[in-house]
Each structure stands twice: as C-alpha cells, then as structure tokens.
Residue frames as qw, qx, qy, qz and C-alpha x, y, z in Angstrom:
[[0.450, 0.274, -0.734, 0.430, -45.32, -15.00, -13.43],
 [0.711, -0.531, -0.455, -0.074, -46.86, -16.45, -10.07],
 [0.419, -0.861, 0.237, -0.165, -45.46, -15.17, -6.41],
 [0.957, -0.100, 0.232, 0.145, -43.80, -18.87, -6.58],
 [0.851, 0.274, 0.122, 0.431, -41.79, -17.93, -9.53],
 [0.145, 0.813, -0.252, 0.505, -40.53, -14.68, -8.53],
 [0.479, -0.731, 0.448, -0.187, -39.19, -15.50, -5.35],
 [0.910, -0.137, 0.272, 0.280, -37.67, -18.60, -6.69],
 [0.578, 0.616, -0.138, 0.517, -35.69, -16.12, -9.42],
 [0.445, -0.799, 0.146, -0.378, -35.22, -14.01, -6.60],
 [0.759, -0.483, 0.429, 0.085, -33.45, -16.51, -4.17],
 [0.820, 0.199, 0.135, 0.519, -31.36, -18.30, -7.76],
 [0.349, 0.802, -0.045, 0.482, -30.16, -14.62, -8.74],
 [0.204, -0.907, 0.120, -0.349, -29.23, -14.18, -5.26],
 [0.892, -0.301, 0.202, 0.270, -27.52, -17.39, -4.73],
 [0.829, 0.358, 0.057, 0.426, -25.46, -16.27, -8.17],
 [0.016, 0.924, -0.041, 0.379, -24.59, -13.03, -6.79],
 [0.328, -0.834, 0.403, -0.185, -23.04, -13.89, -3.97],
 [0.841, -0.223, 0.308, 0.384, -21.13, -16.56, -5.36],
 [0.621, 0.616, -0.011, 0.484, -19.69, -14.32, -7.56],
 [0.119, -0.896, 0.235, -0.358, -18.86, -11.77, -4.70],
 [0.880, -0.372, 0.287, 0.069, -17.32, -15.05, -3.15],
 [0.836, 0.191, 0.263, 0.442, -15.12, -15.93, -6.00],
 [0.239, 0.872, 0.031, 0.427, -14.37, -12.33, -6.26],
 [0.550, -0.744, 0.374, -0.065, -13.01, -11.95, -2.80],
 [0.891, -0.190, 0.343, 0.230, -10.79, -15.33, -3.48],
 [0.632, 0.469, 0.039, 0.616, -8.95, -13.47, -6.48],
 [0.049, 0.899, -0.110, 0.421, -8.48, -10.62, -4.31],
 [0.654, -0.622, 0.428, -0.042, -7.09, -12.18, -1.14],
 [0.840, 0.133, 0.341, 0.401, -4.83, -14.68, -4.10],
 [0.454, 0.782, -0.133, 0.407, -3.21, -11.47, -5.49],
 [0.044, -0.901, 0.254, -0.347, -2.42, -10.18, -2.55],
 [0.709, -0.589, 0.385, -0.035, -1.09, -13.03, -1.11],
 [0.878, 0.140, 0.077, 0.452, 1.07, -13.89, -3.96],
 [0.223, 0.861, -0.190, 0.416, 2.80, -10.24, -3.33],
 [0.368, -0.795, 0.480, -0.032, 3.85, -11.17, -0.01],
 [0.876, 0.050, 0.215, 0.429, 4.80, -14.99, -1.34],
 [0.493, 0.798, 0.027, 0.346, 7.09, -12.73, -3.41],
 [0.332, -0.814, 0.355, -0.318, 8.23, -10.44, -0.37],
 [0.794, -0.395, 0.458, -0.061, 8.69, -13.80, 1.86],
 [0.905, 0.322, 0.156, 0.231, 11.03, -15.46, -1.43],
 [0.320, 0.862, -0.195, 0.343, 13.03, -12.30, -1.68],
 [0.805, -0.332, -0.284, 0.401, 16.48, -12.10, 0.26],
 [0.243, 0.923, 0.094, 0.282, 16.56, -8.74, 1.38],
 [0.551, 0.288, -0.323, 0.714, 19.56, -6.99, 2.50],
 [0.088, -0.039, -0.487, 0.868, 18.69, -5.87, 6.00],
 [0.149, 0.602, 0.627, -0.472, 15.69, -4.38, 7.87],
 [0.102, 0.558, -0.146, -0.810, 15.78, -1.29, 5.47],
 [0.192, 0.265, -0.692, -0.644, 15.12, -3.25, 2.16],
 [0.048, -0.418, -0.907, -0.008, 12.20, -5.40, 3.49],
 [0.062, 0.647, 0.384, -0.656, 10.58, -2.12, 4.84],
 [0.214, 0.339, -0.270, -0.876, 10.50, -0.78, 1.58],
 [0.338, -0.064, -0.805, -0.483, 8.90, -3.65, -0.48],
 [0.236, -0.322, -0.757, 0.517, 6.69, -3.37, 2.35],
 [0.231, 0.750, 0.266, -0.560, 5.46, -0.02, 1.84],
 [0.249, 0.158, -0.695, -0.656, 5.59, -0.70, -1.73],
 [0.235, -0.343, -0.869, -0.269, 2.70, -3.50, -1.50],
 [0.076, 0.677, 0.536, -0.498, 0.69, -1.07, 1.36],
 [0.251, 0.346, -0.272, -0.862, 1.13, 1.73, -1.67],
 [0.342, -0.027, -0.770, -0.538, -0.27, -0.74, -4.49],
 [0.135, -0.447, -0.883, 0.051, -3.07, -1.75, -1.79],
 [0.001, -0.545, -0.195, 0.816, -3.88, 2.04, -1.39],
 [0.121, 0.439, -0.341, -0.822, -3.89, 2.74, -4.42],
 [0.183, -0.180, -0.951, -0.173, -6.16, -0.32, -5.35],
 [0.066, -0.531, -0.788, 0.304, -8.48, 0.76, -2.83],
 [0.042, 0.441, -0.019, -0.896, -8.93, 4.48, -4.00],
 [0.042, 0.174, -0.742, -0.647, -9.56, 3.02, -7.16],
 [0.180, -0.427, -0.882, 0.083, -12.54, 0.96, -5.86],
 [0.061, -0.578, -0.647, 0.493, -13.97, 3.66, -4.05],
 [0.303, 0.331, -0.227, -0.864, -14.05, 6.23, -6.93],
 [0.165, -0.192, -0.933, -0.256, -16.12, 3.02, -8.77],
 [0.231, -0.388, -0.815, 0.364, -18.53, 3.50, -5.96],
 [0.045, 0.487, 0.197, -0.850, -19.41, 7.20, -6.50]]
C-alpha cells in the first residue's frame, strides 16, 4: 500500500467515524427531546406535579450518563 493509499483510508475511515458520532448525537438529542415533548403534552396539576416529571427525566439523564461513563473505564 503506497503513502497515497493510506492516507486516503485514513481520511474515508475518518469521514465514517464521525458521521456516525454525528448520527449518534441526533438519536441522543431525539430521545431526549421526545421526553420533554411528553412533559410539554402532559396537563399537570400544579407546580408540584411538573417538578416531579422533571426530576424524573434529570434522574433517567443521570442515570444514562453513569452508564456511559462506566463504558469508558
């Protein structure tokens, strides 16, 4: 393999990479924004019942992110 053809795999492998980390990001920022659609559809009963389903979706993003970061070790 010439210098030519490694740096052209090189630059394709890195184009595919980071469209996948693109499309990867777009299903993460589309989950989480169909939780609040959800939230924002709901008709909660006062300040007290939004605040929870509130810190329901910061738990499930906590607990999402823990998850990731044990991956990572």
């Amino acid at each position: 393999m010439d210098s030519n053809a490694g740096t052209d795999f090189i630059r394709e492998y890195q184009k595919r990479f980071e469209k996948k980390i693109h499309e990867n990001e777009i299903e993460v920022v589309q989950h989480w924004k169909d939780k609040v659609d959800t939230l924002l559809k709901m008709k909660p009963e006062g300040i007290a019942s939004l605040q929870l389903e509130l810190k329901r979706i910061s738990s499930m993003m906590a607990t999402r992110i823990e998850t990731l970061k044990k991956g990572l070790r």
